[in-house]
N, C-alpha and C positions, 0 to 999 in steps of 0.2 A: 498412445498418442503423445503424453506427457514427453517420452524419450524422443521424439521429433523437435519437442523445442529447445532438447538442450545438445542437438549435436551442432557443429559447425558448416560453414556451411559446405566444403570441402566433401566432408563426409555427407549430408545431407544429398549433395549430387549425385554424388556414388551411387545411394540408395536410390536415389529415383531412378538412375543410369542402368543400376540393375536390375528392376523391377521389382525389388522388393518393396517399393512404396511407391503411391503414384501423388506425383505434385498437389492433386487436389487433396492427399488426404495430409501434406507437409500446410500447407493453407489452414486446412480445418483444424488442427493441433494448434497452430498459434491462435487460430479465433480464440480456440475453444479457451488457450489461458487468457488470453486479454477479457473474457467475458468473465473468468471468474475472477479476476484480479477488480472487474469492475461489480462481479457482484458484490464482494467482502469489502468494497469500499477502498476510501484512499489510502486507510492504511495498511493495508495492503501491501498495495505499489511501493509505498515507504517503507515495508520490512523486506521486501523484496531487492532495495536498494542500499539495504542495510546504515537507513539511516536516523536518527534519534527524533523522536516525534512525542509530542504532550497531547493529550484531545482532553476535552473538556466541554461541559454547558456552558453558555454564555448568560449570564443573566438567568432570567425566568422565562426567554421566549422558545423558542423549540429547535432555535439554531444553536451549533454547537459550533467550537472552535478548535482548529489544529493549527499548532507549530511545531514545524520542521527544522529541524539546525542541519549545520554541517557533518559531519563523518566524528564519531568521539567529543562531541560537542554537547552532550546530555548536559549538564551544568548551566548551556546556555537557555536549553528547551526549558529546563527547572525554573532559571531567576525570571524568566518570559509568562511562565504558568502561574508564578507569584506574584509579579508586579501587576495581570490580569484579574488574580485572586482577588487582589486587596484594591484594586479601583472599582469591581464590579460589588465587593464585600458579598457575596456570593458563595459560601460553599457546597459543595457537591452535594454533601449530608442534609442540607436543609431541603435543594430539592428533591431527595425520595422522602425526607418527614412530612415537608407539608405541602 
């Protein structure tokens, strides 16, 4: 099923044209990645689009926080995760100690 979502759609035709797959099961392949891209969460999506991402706790509340940069832009996710760090004074380490 995997190999359904990475053909084009050119080919993809073919295959249903020939019967070797039928439309409903070219549908159920892309479900099927979109549901796991949503079950592994957003980061996911973002390694998928090979793009540079920081996640983090925010605080002490149970929300977390992601930033995304642009394409070769780790640098920018970095100084973003820092300037975050040190306004929340918040490190990661303190919340699994206490």
């Amino acid at each position: 099923m995997t190999k359904l979502c990475q053909m084009n759609a050119a080919d993809t035709a073919t295959t249903i044209r020939d019967g070797k797959v039928s439309a409903r099961d070219v549908v159920e392949a892309h479900l099927a990645r979109i549901d796991a891209i949503k079950a592994n969460g957003m980061q996911t999506a973002v390694n998928y689009l090979n793009l540079p991402a920081v996640d983090g706790p925010h605080g002490r509340s149970p929300m977390g926080i992601q930033i995304i940069g642009r394409r070769f832009r780790e640098d920018m996710c970095l100084d973003a995760a820092e300037v975050i760090q040190n306004a929340t004074s918040v490190v990661a380490k303190e919340l699994w100690v206490g």
